[in-house]
C-alpha positions in Angstrom: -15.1 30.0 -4.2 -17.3 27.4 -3.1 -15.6 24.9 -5.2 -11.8 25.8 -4.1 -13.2 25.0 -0.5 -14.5 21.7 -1.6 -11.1 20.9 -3.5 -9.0 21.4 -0.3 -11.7 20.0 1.7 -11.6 16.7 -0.3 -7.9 17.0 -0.6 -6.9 17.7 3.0 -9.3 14.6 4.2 -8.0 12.2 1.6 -4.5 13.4 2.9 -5.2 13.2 6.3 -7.2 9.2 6.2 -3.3 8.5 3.8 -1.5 9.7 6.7 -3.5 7.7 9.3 -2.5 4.6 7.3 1.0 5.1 6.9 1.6 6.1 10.7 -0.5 3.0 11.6 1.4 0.8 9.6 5.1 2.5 10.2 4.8 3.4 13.6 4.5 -0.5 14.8 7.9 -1.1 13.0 9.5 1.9 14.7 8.1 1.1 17.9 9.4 -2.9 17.5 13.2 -1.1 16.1 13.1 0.6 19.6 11.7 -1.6 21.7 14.1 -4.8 20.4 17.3 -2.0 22.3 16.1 -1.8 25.7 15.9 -4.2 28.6 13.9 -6.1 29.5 13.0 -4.0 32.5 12.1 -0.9 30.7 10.0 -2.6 28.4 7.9 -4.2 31.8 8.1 -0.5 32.8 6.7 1.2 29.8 6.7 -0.4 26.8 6.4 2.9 24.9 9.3 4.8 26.6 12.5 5.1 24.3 15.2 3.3 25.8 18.0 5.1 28.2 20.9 3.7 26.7 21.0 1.1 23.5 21.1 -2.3 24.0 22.7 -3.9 21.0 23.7 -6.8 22.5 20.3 -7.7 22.8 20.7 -9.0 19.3 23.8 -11.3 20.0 21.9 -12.6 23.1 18.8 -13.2 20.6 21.2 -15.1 18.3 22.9 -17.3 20.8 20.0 -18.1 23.0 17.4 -18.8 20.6 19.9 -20.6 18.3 18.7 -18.1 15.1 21.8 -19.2 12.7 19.9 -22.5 11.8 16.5 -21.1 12.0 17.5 -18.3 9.5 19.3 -20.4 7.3 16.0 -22.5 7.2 14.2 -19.8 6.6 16.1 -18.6 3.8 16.2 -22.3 2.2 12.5 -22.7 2.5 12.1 -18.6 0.8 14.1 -19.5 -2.1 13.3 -23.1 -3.2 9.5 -22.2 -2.5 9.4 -18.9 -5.0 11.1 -21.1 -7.4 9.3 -24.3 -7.4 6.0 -22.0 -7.0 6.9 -19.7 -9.9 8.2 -22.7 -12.2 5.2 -24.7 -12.2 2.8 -22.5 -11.5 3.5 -20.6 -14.9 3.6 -24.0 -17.0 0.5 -25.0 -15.7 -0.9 -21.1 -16.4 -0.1 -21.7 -19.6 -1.5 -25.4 -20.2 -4.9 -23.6 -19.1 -4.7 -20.9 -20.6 -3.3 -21.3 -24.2 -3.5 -25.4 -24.7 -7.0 -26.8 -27.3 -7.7 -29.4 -24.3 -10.4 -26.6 -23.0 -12.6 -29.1 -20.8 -10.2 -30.8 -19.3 -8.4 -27.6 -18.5 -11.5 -26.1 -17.4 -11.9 -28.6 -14.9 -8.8 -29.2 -13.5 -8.6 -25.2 -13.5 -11.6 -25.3 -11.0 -10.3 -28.5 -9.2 -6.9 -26.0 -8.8 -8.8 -23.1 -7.8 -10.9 -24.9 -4.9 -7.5 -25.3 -3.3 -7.3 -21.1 -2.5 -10.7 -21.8 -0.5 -9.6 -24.5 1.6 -7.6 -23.3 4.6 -4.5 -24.9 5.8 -6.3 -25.4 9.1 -8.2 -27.8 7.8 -6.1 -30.2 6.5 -3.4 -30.0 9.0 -3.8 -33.2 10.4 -4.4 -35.6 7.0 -1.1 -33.7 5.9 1.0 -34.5 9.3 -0.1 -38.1 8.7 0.5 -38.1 5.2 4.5 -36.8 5.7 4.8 -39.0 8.5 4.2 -42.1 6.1 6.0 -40.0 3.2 9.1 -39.4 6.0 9.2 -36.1 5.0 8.5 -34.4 8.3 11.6 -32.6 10.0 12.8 -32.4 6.8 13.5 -29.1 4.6 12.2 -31.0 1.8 8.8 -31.8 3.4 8.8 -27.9 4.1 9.3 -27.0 0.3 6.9 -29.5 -0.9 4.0 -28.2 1.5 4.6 -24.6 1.8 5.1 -25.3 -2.7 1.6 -27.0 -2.5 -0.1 -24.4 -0.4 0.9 -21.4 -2.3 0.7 -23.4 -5.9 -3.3 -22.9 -6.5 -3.2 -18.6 -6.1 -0.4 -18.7 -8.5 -1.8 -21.0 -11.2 -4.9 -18.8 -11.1 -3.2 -15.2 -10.9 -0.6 -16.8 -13.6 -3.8 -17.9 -15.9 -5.7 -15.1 -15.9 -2.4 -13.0 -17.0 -1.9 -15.4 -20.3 -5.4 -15.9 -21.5 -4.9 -11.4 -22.0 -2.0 -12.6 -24.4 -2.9 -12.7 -27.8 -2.9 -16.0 -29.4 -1.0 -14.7 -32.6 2.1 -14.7 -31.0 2.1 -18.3 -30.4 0.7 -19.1 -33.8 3.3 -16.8 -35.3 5.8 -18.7 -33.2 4.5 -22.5 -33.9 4.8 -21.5 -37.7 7.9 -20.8 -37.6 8.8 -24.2 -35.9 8.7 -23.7 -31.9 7.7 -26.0 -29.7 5.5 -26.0 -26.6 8.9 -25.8 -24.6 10.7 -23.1 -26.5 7.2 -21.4 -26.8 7.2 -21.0 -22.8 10.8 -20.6 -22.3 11.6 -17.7 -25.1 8.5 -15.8 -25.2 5.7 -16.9 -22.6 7.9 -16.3 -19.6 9.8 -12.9 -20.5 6.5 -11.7 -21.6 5.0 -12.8 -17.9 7.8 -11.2 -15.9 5.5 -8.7 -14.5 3.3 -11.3 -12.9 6.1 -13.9 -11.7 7.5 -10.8 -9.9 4.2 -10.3 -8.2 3.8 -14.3 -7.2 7.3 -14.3 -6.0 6.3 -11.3 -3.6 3.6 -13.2 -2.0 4.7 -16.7 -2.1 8.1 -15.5 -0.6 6.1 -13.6 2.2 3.7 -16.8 3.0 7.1 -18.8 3.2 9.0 -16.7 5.5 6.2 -15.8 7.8 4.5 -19.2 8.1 4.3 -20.5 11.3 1.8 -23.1 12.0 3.1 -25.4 8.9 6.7 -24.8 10.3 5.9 -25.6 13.6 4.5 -28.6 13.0 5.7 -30.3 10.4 9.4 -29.3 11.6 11.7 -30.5 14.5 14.5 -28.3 16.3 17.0 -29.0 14.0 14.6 -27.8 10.8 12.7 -24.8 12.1 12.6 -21.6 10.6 12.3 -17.8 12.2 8.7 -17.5 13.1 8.2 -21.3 15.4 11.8 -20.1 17.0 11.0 -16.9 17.9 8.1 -18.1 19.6 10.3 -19.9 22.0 11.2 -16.5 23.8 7.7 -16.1 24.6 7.8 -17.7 27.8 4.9 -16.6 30.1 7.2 -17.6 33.3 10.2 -15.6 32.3 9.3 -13.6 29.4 12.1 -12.3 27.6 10.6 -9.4 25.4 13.8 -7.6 24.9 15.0 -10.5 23.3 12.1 -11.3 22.0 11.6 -7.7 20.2 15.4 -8.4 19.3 14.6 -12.1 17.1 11.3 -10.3 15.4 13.7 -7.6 14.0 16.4 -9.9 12.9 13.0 -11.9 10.9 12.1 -8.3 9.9 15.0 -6.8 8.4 16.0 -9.0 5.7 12.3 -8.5 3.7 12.7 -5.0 4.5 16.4 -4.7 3.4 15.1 -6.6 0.1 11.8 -4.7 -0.4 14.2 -1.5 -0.5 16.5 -2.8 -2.9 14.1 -4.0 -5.4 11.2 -1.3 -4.6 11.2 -0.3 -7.9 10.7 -3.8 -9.9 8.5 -4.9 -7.2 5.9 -1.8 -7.7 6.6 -2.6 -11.6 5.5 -6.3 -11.4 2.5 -5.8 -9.4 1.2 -2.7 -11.4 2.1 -4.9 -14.6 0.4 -8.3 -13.4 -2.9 -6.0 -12.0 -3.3 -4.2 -15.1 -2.7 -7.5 -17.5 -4.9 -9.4 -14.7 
């Protein structure tokens, strides 16, 4: 008897902390979704009433004023080129480290790599303003790619690394005997067996891309901004605009969510695949 009590015990607290979680972490999107359709008044009012009638247009307002159709386009540029540039070297230079006989050198060049995740983009912020300044690159999408590509490059070499040295080396043995080279080696069996873990560095180089906001802001110009330095521009502590404020963050939001739900399934599939391998 004692033991049943334990078990639902145990099983109603472990419930209850999983429940706390998920209504902390869904009820700010809910409360945002809600909040983004009323005016601007009722949100001044009481910003947790629902709102007497929906304001869609906040969203066309949000568009026009804050000039989004550039931003979002921006943003979408920098997502894209970012996972790919990230993903496509990253995983060559995983598996230089991890697989090539050069095990010094790729030692220390490993460790060089890997004292770039401790190093906060803070930090550097300045030397790298001054450095695209005298490269040209700043208000430029390229600039953009390059840095936000060299920021999120060091987690994936070492998250990519890790995941190849669990590969057995008789499959590229078996594979240089029968005549492959390096490239074919990493383009016909090193990369479909890595799937799993390029899904998983796409999730969170894609995420660092589209929510960055000090880089974008700036290293950018009017013309080459993304979402998150734009939407800033409807905090104004004069006139604040939260409706359409609430209104820009949803239009940022929706479009990870949207793909989150579409590809929920591969997502969870890469990042079990890459932790378990890892």
């Amino acid at each position: 008897m004692k033991k049943k009590v334990y078990k639902i015990l145990t099983k109603t607290a472990v419930y209850s902390i999983f429940l706390t979680f998920t209504a902390m972490t869904v009820y700010p999107m809910f409360w945002l979704a809600y909040s983004s359709l009323k005016t601007n008044f009722e949100i001044q009012k009481n910003a947790f009433s629902f709102p007497a009638a929906l304001q869609f247009s906040n969203y066309a307002f949000a568009w026009k004023y804050g000039q989004m159709n550039s931003a979002f386009i921006n943003s979408t540029v920098f997502f894209l080129f970012t996972i790919i540039l990230v993903i496509a070297s990253g995983m060559m230079a995983s598996y230089v480290f991890a697989k090539m006989p050069f095990k010094r050198t790729s030692k220390f060049i490993y460790a060089f790599i890997g004292f770039g995740i401790l190093i906060s983009t803070h930090s550097v912020i300045i030397p790298l303003f001054i450095l695209l300044t005298k490269m040209g690159l700043t208000n430029t999408r390229t600039g953009v790619i390059l840095t936000y590509t060299a920021v999120n490059l060091p987690l994936a070499i070492f998250i990519g690394t890790e995941y190849i040295k669990g590969l057995p080396d008789s499959i590229i043995e078996s594979a240089f005997i029968d005549g492959a080279s390096n490239f074919k080696m990493f383009l016909n069996i090193i990369l479909p067996i890595t799937a799993p873990v390029m899904v998983t560095i796409g999730i969170v180089t894609g995420l660092a891309a589209w929510n960055e906001f000090l880089l974008g802001f700036i290293i950018t110009g009017p013309g080459t901004r993304g979402l998150p330095p734009t939407i800033v521009a409807f905090a104004n502590p004069r006139t604040p605009n939260y409706h359409l404020q609430f209104a820009a963050l949803m239009i940022s939001v929706i479009p990870i969510v949207t793909l989150y739900g579409i590809f929920n399934k591969r997502i969870t599939k890469g990042v079990i695949g890459g932790a378990e391998k890892g």
